[in-house]
C-alpha positions in Angstrom: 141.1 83.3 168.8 139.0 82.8 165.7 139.9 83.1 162.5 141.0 81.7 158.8 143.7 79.1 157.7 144.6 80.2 154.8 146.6 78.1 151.8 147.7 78.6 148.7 148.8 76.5 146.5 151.7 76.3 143.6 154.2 75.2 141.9 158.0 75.7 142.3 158.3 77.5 138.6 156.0 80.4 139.4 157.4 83.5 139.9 156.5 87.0 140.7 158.8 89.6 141.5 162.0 87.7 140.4 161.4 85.4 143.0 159.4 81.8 143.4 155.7 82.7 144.1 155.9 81.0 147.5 158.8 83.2 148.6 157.1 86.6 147.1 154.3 84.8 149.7 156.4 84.8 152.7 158.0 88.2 151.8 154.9 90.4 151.4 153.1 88.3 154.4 155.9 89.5 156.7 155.8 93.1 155.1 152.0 93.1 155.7 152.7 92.4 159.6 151.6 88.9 159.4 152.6 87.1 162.5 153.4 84.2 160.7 153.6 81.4 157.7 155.1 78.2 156.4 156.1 77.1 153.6 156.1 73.3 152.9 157.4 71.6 149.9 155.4 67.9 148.4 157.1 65.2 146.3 154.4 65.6 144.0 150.6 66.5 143.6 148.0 67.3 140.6 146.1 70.6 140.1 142.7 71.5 138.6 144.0 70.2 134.9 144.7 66.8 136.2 148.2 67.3 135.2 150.7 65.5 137.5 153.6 67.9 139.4 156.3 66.4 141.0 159.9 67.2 142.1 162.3 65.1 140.0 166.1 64.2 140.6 167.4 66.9 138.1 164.8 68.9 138.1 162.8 70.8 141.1 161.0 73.6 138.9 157.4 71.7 138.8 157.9 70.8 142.6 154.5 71.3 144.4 154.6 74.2 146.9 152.0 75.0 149.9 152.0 78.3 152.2 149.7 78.2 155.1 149.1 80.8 157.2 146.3 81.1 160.1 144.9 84.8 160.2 142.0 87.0 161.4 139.3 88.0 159.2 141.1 91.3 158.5 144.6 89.4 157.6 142.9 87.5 154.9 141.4 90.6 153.4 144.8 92.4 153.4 146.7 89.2 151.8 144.2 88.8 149.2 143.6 92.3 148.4 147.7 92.4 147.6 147.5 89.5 145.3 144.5 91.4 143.6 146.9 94.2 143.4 149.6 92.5 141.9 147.3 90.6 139.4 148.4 87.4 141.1 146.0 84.5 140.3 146.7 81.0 142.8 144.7 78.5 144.0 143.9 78.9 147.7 141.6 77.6 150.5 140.0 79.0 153.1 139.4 77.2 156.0 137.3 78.6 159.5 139.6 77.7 162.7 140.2 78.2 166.0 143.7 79.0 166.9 146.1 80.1 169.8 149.1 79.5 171.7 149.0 76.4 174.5 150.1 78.3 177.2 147.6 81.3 176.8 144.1 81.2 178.6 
């Protein structure tokens, strides 16, 4: 199948919903019938402001968070239509790909 990776990228602290942005992700992915997405935490990364993020020993709350997600055309629509919705504004990309499961023809 073709379609869309799709990731966004964040940071442990943000929240929406009472819950970490990159579990609201998950959450509303799943309720949208997504078939499926990961999240993967980083040791540390910099944004758009050049500002460092990074998980430390005490504290985890600036810890670099990615959710990735490979969807149709229309999948990518609905996701980002519900951020839209919720006034959510994260960083994503968008990447064309060509995906599948091994033992399928």
């Amino acid at each position: 199948m073709r379609g869309y990776q799709l990731t966004f990228l964040t940071q442990q602290s943000r929240q929406h919903g009472g819950l970490p942005l990159g579990e609201w992700l998950l959450q509303e992915a799943r309720k949208l019938g997504i078939r499926g997405a990961t999240l993967f935490v980083a040791a540390e990364g910099f944004g758009h402001d050049g500002k460092l993020h990074s998980a430390h020993f005490f504290e985890l709350s600036d810890q670099p968070i990615e959710v990735t997600m490979a969807l149709s055309a229309a999948d990518v629509e609905r996701i980002l239509t519900r951020l839209r919705e919720e006034g959510i504004n994260v960083f994503f990309i968008k990447t064309p790909i060509e995906y599948g499961m091994s033992g399928e023809n």
